[in-house]
N, C-alpha and C positions, 0 to 999 in steps of 0.2 A: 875569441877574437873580438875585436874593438869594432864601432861601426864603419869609422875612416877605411881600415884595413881591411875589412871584408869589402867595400865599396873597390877601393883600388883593386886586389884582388880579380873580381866579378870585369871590372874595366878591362884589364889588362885581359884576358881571356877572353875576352869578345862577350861575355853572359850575362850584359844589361838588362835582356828579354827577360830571364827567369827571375829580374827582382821585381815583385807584386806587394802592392799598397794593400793590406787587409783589416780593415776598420783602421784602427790608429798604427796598426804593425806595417814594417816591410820587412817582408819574409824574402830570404837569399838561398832561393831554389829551398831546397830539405835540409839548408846544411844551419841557418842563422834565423833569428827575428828579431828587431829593435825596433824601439819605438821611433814613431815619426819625427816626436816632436824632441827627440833628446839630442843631447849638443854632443858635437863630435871634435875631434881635437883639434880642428884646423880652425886659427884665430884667423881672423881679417885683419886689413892694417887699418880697422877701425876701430877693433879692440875687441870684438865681440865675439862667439865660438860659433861656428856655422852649424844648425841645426840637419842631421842627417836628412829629411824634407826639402830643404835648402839646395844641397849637394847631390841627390837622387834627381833633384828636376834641373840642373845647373846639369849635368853628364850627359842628359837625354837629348837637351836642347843647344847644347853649347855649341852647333852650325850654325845657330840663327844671330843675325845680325844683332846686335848690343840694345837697339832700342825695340825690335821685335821681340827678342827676350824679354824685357821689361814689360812690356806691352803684357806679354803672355801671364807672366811672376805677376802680375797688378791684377789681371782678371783674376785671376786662383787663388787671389791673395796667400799668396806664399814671397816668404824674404828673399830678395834676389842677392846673388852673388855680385861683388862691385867691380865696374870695370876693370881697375889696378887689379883686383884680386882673380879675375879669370885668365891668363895663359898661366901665373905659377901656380893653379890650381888644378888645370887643365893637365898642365906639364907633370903635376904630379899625379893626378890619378890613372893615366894612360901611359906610366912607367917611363917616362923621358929622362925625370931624377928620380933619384932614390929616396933624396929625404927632401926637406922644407925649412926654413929659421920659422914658418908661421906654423907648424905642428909645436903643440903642447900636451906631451905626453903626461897626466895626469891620470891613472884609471881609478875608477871609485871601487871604491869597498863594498862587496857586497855582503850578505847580513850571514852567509853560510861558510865563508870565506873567512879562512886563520893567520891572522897578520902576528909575527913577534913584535915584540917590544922593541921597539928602536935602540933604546937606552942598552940592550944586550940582555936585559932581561932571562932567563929561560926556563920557561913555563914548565919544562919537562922535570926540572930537579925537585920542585915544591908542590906541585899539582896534586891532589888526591887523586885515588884511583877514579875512575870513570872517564866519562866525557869530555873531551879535551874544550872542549868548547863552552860546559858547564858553568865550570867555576874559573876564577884567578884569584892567586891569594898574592895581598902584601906583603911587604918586607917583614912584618913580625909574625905571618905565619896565617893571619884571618882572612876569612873572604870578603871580598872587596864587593864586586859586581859581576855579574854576569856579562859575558862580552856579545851576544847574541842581543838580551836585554839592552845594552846600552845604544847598539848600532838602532835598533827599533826607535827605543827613546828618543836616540839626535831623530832620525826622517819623522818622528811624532812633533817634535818641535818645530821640524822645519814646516810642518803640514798647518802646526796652529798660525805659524805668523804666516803662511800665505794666505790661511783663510781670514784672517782679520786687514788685511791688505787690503785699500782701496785706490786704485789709483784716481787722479786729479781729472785730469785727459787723454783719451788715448788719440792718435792722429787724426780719424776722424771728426772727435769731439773741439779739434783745437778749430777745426773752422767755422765753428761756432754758427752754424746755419742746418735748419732741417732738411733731413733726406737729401744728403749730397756727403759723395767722402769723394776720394782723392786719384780717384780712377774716374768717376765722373768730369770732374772739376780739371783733369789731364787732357782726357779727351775733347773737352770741349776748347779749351787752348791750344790743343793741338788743330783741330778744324778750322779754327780762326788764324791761326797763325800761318796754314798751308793757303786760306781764303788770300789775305794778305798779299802772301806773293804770288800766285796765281794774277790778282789782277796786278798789282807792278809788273809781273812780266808782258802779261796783254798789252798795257799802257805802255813800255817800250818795242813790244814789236809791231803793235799795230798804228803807232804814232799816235798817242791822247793829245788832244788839244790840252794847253795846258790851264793852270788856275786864269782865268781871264775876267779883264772889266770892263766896261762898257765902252766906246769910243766917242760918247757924246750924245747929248740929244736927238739931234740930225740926225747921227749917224745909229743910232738908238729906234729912231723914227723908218730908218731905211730898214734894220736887221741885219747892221752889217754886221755880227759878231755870232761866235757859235753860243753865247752866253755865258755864264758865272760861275759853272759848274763841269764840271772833268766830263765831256764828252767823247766816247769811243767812237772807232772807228767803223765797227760794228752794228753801231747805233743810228748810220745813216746821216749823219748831221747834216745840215743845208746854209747855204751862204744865202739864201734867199736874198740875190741882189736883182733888184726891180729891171725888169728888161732884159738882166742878161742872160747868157746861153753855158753856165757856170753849172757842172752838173752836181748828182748829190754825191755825196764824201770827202775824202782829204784833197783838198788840190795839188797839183801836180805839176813840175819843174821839172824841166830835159836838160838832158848833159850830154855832151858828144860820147862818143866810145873810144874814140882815138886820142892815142896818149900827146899830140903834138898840140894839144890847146891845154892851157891851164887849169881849167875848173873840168872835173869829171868826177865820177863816182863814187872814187878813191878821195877826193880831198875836197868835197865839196862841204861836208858836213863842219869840220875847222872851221872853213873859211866862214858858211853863213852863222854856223852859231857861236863859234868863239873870236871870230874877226880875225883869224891868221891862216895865210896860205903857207900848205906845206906842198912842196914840191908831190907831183903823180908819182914817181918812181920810187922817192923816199917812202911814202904811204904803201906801195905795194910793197915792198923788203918788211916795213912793219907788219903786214899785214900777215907775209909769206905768200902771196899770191893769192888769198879766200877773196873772191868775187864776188862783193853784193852784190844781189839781184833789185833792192831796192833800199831805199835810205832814209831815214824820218828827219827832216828837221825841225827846229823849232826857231824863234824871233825871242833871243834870249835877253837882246840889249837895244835899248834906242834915245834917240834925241828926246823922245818923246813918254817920262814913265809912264802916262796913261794908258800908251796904248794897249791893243788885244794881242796877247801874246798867241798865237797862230799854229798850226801843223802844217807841214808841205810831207808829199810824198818827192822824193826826185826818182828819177831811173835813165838811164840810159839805151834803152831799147825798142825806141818806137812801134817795131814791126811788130812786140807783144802786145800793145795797148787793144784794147776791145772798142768798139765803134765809142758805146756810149762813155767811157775813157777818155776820150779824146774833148768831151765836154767841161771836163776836172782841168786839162790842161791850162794853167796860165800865164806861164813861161819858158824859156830855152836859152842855152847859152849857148849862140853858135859857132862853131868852126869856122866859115868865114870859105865855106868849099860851096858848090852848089849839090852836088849830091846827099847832101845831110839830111835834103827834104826831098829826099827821094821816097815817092811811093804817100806819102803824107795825105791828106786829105780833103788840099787845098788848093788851089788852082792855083794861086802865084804870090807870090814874097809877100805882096801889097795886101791877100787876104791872110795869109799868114798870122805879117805881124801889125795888124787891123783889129786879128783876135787873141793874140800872145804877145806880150811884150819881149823884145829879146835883147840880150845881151851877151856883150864882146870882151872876153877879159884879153888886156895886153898889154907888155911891161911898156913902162913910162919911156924906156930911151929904144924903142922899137923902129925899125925903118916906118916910114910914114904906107910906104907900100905894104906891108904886112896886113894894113886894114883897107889898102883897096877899094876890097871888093864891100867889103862890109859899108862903106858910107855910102853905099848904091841903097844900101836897106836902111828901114826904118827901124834901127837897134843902136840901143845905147852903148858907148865906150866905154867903156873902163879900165880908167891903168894903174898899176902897181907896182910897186919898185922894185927893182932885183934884191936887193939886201938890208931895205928899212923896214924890217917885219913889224914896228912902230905903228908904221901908216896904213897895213890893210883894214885895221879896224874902220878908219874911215872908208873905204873903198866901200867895205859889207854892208855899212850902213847908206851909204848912195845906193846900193843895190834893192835893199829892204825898202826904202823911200819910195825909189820910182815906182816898187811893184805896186807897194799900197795905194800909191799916187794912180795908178796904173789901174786898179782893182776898183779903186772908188769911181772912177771916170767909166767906166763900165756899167754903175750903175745906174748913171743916167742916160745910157745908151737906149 
């Protein structure tokens, strides 16, 4: 039996256990033994014939995910089977089909083994007495070669040109650097490459201050900026503005929770960093209802290219803020209700928004009564058109103005 067919065989049976690696052999229970490194008839669609070693560690391991395999086949340095070539490989040794287009039944000759003559030949009519395997004689009766002798002779020749064989490179030598081959050189691209996105996802869930530059001498002189360089959030960063009461980390913007004002949780992010309001309700259908708990923006566009492009935290849920939270805060959009600042930490409108700047978003052709109550507070206006989504860009940027405007005045508080 062939090594393919004993391997399928042992598969189908469930009797993977009784096949044992012994020095170069795998032995098949009592019944078989081949060598490791000999090819077995099943081609790759890469051209090549899968070494039984190959196909014995591909059967044992073939649960294991496609790059854990790998993984595995690269430490042991053993040829891995190819992704294409694993389920019709799989499918064949665990009897799903029968046959394969990538089996290439070829068996070799072995040297004790009596093949006829293709041509029809037959050995029996002309042969002398004795040993069939002896002698063969030609067409006029003489002896030609011995067919034992000759099969020896080819694997003798095949033995001299392997040993005169030098190859160029083998994979390792192609990287042309000491003490490193290609399991090395895997693993360490792989570490870096998992490093990578490890921090891009930090940087978008914990809000990075983004690449920033300086706002100016002055404002260079004051420390108004987080600096030059990708700041986490982690990291503790500081507005270090002279006087004020601005705590340390991402600062922090309030949004109502009720869906009857314009800017909330759901669509705040459009609005400040791409400058377009999308409707509350349409945001929650795209969303399907997922509820951030919190929201990063950033200051993506401005009048101004110099300035520091910036991280806010927004959230919508005052009652979770922590004492010293409430330090980060430096703005609100408000509702325009009195209970919004309920429970707050503030004793009345006036210190409010004394310490927070606030703002009012409302469409442009809105009853004048709608904002009431809001011109009793010291909070800015802002209105937007029902269907000129043209124009919220400028609205965003009124809003990013007054904050900075608003941020900077603080520091000479």
């Amino acid at each position: 039996m062939d090594p393919l067919s004993a391997l399928r065989d042992f598969t189908i049976r469930g009797e993977l256990d009784k096949i044992v690696r012994v020095n170069d052999e795998f032995r098949f229970g009592t019944d078989y033994s081949f060598p490791c490194s000999g090819e077995t008839a099943y081609r790759s669609k890469q051209g090549n014939l899968y070494t039984l070693e190959t196909l014995v560690f591909y059967i044992q391991n073939h649960h294991l995910k496609h790059t854990d395999y790998m993984h595995n086949s690269l430490s042991l340095r053993i040829p891995a089977v190819t992704f294409t070539d694993r389920k019709p490989l799989l499918d064949y040794l665990t009897g799903k089909v029968s046959t394969s287009d990538s089996i290439v039944w070829n068996p070799p000759k072995f040297p004790d083994e009596f093949r006829p003559d293709p041509s029809g030949f037959d050995p029996d009519s002309s042969k002398p007495k004795g040993n069939i395997n002896d002698v063969v004689l030609d067409e006029i009766g003489d002896i030609h070669f011995d067919i034992k002798d000759k099969e020896t002779e080819l694997a003798d020749y095949m033995g001299i040109i392997r040993s005169i064989e030098k190859p160029l490179k083998d994979r390792e030598g192609i990287l042309e650097c000491k003490n490193r081959d290609f399991y090395s050189v895997l693993v360490a691209s792989t570490k870096r490459e998992e490093e990578r996105q490890r921090l891009e996802s930090q940087q978008r869930k914990d809000g990075l201050v983004a690449k920033s530059r300086l706002m100016g001498a002055e404002e260079r002189r004051l420390g108004l900026s987080y600096g030059d360089e990708m700041v986490g959030y982690d990291s503790k960063p500081k507005m270090h503005l002279k006087g004020s009461k601005i705590g340390e980390g991402v600062p922090i913007i309030l949004v109502p929770s009720a869906f009857q004002t314009l800017i909330t949780i759901y669509n705040v992010k459009e609005f400040l960093e791409d400058g377009v309001f999308v409707p509350t309700d349409v945001k929650v259908k795209q969303m399907k209802g997922a509820r951030p708990e919190c929201v990063t923006v950033q200051k993506k566009f401005s009048r101004d290219r110099d300035r520091v492009v910036t991280a806010y935290e927004v959230r919508d849920k005052p009652s979770a803020l922590k004492p010293e939270d409430w330090d980060r805060v430096v703005a609100v959009f408000v509702l325009g209700k009195e209970w919004q600042f309920k429970d707050w930490p503030f004793k009345d409108h006036v210190e409010i928004f004394n310490k927070i700047i606030g703002f009012f978003m409302r469409f442009e052709d809105d009853s004048v009564e709608s904002a009431k109550i809001v011109k009793q507070w010291n909070v800015k206006i802002i209105s937007i058109s029902k269907n000129k989504r043209h124009q919220d860009r400028a609205a965003a940027l009124e809003v990013w103005d007054r904050l900075e405007e608003f941020v900077r005045s603080r520091s000479h508080s």
